[in-house]
C-alpha positions in Angstrom: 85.4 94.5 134.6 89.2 95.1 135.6 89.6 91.1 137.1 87.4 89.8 134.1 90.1 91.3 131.0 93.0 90.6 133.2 91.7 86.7 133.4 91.4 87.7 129.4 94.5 88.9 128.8 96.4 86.0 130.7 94.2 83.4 129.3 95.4 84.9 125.8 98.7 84.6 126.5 98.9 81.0 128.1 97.1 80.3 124.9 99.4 82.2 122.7 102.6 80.7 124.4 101.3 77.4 122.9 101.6 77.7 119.3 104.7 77.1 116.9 107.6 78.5 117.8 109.3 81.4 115.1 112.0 79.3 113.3 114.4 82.0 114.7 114.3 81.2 117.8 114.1 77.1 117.6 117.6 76.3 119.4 119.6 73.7 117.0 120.2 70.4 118.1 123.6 69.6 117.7 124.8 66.9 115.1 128.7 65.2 115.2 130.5 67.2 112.6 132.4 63.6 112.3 129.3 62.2 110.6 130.5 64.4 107.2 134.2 63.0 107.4 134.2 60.9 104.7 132.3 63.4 102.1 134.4 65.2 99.3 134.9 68.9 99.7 131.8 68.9 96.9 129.7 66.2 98.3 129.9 68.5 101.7 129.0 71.6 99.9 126.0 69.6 97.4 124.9 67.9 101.0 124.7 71.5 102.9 123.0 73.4 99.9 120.2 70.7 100.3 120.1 70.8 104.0 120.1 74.3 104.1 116.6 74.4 101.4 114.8 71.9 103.3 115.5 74.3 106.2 114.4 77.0 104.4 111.4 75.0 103.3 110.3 73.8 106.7 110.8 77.2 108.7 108.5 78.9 106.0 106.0 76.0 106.7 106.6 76.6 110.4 106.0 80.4 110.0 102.6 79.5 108.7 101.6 77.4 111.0 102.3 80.2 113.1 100.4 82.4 111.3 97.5 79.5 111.5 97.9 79.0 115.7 97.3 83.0 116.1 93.9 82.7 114.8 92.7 79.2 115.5 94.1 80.4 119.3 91.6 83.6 119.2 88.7 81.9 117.1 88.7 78.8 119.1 91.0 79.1 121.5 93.5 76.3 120.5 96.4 76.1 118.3 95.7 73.6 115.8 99.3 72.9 115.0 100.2 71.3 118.2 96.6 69.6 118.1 97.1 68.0 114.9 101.0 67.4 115.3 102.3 69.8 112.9 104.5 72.1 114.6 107.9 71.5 112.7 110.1 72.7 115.7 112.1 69.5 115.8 112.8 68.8 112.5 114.2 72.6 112.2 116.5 71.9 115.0 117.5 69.1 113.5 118.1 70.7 110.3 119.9 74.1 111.8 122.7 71.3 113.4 123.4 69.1 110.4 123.9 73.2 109.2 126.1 73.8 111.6 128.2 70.8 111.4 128.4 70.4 107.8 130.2 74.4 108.1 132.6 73.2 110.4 133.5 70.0 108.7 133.6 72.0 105.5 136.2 75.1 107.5 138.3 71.9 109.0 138.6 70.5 105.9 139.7 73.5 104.4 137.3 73.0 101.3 
């Protein structure tokens, strides 16, 4: 009984381990800050506002796909996000480094 919930439990996990990643703790990719050189002060600031909702937008998409991977994982033992291609993960990486460079063009620039 022991060996069969330990093969459980890791099973579980290995399965787990597979589904969308919290947007919290998806790395961002980074972008060249130099890409934002020749935006205004404003057109940095209109340009960040809208990357940063789409961010918003996708992680809370991600977080239910999340939500979604937990139980397809323990009803039927796969994630369906992976399966059917919809784990976000890149595109918030993406996202959290156009972020990040758009702040620091926007500090250099003194805006």
């Amino acid at each position: 009984m022991v060996r069969f919930s330990t093969g459980l439990s890791l099973a579980v996990l290995v399965a787990l381990s597979s589904c969308a990643m919290p947007p919290a703790s998806i790395k961002p990719i980074a972008a060249d800050d130099r890409a934002y050189a020749r935006l205004s002060c404003e057109e940095l600031r209109t340009e960040r506002d809208q990357i940063s909702a789409d961010l918003d937008s996708i992680s809370n998409r991600q977080t239910n796909r999340m939500m979604g991977d937990a139980v397809s994982t323990m009803v039927v033992g796969v994630p369906v996000s992976k399966v059917l291609g919809e784990d976000l993960s890149a595109q918030i990486a993406v996202n959290k480094g156009k972020v990040i460079a758009m702040d620091k063009a926007i500090q250099q620039r003194g805006c």
